[in-house]
BADOKOL-461975 format. One record per residue: residue in one letter; y negated, z negated, x negated of N, C-alpha, C in turn. Coordinates in steps of 0.2 Angstrom, whole numbers, plus 5000, padded with zeros to 4 digits. Atoms other than C-alpha are relative to their C-alpha. Example, Ala and Ser with C-alpha at 12.3 -4.5 7.8 and 13.67 -1.06 7.14 Angstrom:
A500650004996502249614938499450004996;S500650015004500549644932499549975004;
This chain:
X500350025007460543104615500549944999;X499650015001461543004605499949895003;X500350064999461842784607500149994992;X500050015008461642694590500449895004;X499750084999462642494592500149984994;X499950055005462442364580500249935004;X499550074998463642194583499849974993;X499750045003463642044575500249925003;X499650044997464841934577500649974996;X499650025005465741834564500349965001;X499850054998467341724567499949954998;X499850085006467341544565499149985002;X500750034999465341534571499850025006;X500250004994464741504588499450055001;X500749964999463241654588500350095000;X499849925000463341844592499350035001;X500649935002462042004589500150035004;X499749944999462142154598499250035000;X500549954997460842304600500550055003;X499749944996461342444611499450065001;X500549955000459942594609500250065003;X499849934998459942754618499450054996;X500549965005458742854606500050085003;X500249964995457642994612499550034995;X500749995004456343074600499149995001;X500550044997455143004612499949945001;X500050054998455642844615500749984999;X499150035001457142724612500049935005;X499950054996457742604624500549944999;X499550085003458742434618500249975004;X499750074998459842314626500149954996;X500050075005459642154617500649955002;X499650054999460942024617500049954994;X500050045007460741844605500049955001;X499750074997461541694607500049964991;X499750055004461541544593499550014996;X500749995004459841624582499549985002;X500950005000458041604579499950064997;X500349955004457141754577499449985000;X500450055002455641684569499550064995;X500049985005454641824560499449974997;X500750055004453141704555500249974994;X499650025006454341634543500150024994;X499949975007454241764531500950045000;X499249995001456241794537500350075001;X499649914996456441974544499450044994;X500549955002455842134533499550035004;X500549984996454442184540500250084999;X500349955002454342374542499450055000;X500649954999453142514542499750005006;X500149984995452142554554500150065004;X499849924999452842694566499550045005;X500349994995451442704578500049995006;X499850014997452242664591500149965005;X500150044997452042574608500849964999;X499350034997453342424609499949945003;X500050064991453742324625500749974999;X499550034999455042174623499949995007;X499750034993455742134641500449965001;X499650074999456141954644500750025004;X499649994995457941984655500349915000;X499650084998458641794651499749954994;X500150045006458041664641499349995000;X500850005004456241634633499750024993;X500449985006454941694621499749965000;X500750015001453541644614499550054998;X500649965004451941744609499749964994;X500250075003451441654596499350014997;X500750005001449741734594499749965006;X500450034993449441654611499949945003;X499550044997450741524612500250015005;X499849984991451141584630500850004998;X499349994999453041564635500250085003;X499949944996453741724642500850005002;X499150034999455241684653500150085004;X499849974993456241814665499650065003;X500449964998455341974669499350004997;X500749995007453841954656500150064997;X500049935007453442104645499549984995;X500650005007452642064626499950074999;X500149945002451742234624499550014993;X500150025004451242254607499850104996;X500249925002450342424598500550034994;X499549985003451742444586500549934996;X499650065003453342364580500049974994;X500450065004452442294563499649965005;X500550084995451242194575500549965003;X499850074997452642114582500449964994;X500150055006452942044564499449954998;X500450025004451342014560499350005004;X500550004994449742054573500349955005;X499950014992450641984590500849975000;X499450005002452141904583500549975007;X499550014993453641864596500649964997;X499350005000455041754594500249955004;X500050034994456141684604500649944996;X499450035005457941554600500650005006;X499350004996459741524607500250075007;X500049944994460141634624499550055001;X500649925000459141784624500250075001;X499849925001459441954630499350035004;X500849964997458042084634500250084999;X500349935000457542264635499650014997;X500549985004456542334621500050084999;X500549944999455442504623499850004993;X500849985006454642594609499950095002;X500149924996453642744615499450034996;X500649955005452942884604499349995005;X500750014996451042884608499750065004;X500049934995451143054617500249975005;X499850044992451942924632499649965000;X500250024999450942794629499649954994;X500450015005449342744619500149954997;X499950075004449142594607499849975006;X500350044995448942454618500449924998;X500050054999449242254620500049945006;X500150034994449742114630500549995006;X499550024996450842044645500050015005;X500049974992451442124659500749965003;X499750054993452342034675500350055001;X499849934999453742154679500749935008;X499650044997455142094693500750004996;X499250035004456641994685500450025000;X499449994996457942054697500350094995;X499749955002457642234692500150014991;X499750005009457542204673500649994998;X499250065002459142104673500350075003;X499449965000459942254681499850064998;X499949945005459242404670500449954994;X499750045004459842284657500850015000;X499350004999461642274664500250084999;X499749925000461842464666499950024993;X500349985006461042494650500849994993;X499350045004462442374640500650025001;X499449974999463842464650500050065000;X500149954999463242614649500550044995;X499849975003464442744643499950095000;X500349944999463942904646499050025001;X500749985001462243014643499750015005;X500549984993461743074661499949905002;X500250064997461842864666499449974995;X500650025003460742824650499250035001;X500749945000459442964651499749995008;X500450044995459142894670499849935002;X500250085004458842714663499350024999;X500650025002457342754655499450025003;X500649994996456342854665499949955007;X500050054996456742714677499649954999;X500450075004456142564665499450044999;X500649954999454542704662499649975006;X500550024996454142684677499749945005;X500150065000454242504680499649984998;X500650065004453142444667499450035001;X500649955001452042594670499649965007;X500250024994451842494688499749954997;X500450075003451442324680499650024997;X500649995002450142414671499850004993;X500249955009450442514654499850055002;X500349924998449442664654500550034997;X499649965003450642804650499550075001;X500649965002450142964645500050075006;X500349964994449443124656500650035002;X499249984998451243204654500649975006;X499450044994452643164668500549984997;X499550015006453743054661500550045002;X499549965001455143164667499950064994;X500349935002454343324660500149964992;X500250025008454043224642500849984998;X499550025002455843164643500650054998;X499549944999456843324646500550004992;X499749985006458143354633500050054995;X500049955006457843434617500850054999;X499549985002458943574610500649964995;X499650065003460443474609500550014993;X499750005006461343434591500749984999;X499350045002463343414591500149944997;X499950035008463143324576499749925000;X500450085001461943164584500649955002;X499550054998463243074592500449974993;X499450005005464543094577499549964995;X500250015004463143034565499749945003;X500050064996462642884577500549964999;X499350055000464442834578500249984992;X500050025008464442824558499649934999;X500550055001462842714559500349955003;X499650024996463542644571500649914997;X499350045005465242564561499949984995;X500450025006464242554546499549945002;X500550085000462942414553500449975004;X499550054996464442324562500449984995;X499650055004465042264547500049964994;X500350055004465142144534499850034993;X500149975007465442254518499250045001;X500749954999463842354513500250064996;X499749935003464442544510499450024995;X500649965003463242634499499850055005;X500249944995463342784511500349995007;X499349994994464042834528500350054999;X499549974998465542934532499850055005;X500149974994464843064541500450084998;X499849945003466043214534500350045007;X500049964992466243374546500950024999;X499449985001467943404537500449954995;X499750075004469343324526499749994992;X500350005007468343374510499249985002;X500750055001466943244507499650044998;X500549965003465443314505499549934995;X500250055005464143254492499749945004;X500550074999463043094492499350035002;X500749974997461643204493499850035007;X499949994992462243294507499949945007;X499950084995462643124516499249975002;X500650024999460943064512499550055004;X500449934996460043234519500050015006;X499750004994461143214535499649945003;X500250074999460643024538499350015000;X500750005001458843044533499850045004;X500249984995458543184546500149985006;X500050034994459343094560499549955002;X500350064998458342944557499350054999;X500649975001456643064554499950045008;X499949964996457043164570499749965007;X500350064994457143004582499549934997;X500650045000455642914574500449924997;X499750075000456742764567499349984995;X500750025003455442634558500350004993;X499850005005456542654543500050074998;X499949945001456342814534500850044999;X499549995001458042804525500449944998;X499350024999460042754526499649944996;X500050065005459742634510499449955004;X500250014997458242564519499949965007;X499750044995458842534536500649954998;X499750065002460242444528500049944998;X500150075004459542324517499449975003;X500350074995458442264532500549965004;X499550004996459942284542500449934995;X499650055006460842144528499449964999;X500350074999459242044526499849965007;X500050024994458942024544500649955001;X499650034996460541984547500149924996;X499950065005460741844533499549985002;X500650074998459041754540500249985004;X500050034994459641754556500649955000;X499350074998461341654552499649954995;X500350055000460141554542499849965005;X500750064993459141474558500949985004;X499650034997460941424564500449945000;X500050065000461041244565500749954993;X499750045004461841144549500750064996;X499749945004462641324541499949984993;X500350015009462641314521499850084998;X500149945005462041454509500550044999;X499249935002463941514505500250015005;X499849984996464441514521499650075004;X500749944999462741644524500250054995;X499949935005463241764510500850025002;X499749954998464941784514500250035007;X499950004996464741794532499650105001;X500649945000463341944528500350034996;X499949955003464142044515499649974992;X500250005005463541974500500449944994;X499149995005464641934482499749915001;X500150074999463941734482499349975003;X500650054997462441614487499550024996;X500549975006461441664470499850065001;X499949934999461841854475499350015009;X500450004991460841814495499349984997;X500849995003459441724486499550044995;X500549965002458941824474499850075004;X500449944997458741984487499749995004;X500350034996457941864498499450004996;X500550015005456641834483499550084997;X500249925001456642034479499750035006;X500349984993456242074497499349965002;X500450074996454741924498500350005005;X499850034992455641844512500149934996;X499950075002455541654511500949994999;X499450035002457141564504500449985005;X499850044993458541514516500049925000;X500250115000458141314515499350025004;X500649984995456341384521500050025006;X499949994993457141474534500249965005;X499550054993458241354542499649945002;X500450064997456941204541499350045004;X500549974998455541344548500450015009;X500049994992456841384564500149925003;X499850074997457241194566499249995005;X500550014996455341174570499650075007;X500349944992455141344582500549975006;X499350054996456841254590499449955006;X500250064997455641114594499450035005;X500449964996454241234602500350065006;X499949994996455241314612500849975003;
């Protein structure tokens, strides 16, 4: 199955992004990396999306979180488990600031029921499915990551479902075409412009916009993304990432818009307004005070 890798990393600013996802129509497994941010979504500053139904388990590997329904710190080996990734906007919210890298689960409910809450996992072994996960270049070494971290957190005491997680994992009739269409998305959310489409052509003759969309929208339908469609994962994918250089200590508003992709300072607030997401002045005095709690 295919990997999906979004980067952010802009010169000239001491802060880096990464996601690294191994995507499964079951389940997708994340390597987080984020150094120099505030993820903050009580702020109003991240889109929220839909709900997918779906168990998701952040795994502390360096750094700290918060719970902020609980206030509880979560260092090193902690798991926030959470009954779908809108609850951890808004039910059970999580965030964490500066060094942070984690492991994040999201598991169709066929693996494991809605559920809640913080699980004790060993630090040592998270830190090194993490490692293997972010250097992972090939599909047999990812495809025995998960059922690994599976059964890890199933030990600390998520109930999974009556299925074997191998048997539940097994590969689907495979699609030539996922990789190539990963690697589109891929190049497309690694960068500053914002395209209208992706590039996913089989040949030298471009195919339509409608095609392109048809292609894209059944990838993301197929592995459960929480976005239904291209336009959509985008334009959380460009507000997210504009809030997050917001929380970056004494940045301006232009230096945010053209670091994100967008035409001037006026151009970032008003899609920040169109999206209700609080204003960047709001965010950056909102991650100043999460700064101070954690």
């Amino acid at each position: 199955m295919p990997f999906l890798r979004r980067t952010f990393a802009p010169a000239g600013l001491d802060a880096h992004l990464s996601n690294r996802s191994w995507l499964h129509p079951l389940a997708r497994l994340s390597a987080i990396e984020s150094r120099g941010f505030v993820w903050n979504p009580t702020a109003g500053n991240l889109p929220v999306p839909a709900d997918d139904g779906r168990v998701y388990v952040h795994l502390v590997v360096a750094g700290c979180a918060i719970d902020l329904k609980s206030g509880a710190l979560l260092g090193p080996g902690d798991a926030l488990v959470t009954c779908s990734f809108r609850d951890t906007f808004e039910g059970r919210p999580l965030a964490f600031r500066g060094a942070h890298r984690a492991l994040a689960l999201r598991l169709d409910p066929r693996l494991a029921p809605r559920a809640e809450g913080v699980l004790r996992l060993p630090a040592e072994r998270v830190r090194a499915l993490h490692a293997r996960l972010a250097s992972a270049t090939s599909e047999p070494v990812a495809q025995q990551i998960l059922p690994e971290t599976l059964a890890l957190v199933r030990a600390a005491g998520l109930t999974l479902g009556a299925a074997s997680i191998e048997g539940s994992l097994s590969l689907p009739p495979a699609r030539a075409r996922d990789a190539e269409v990963a690697d589109s998305l891929s190049r497309a959310l690694s960068v500053v412009q914002r395209p209208m489409w992706v590039d996913v052509a089989e040949s030298d003759s471009p195919p339509s916009e409608r095609h392109l969309r048809r292609v894209l929208n059944d990838f993301l339908g197929r592995f459960h993304m929480p976005f239904s469609t291209w336009r959509d994962l985008r334009q959380s994918f460009c507000l997210t990432t504009a809030a997050l250089t917001m929380t970056v200590p004494g940045i301006k508003t232009e230096a945010v818009s053209q670091l994100t992709g967008f035409s001037s300072p006026a151009a970032l607030c008003h899609a920040f307004h169109r999206a209700a997401l609080h204003s960047p002045q709001q965010i950056a005095k909102s991650a100043q005070g999460l700064g101070r709690a954690l």
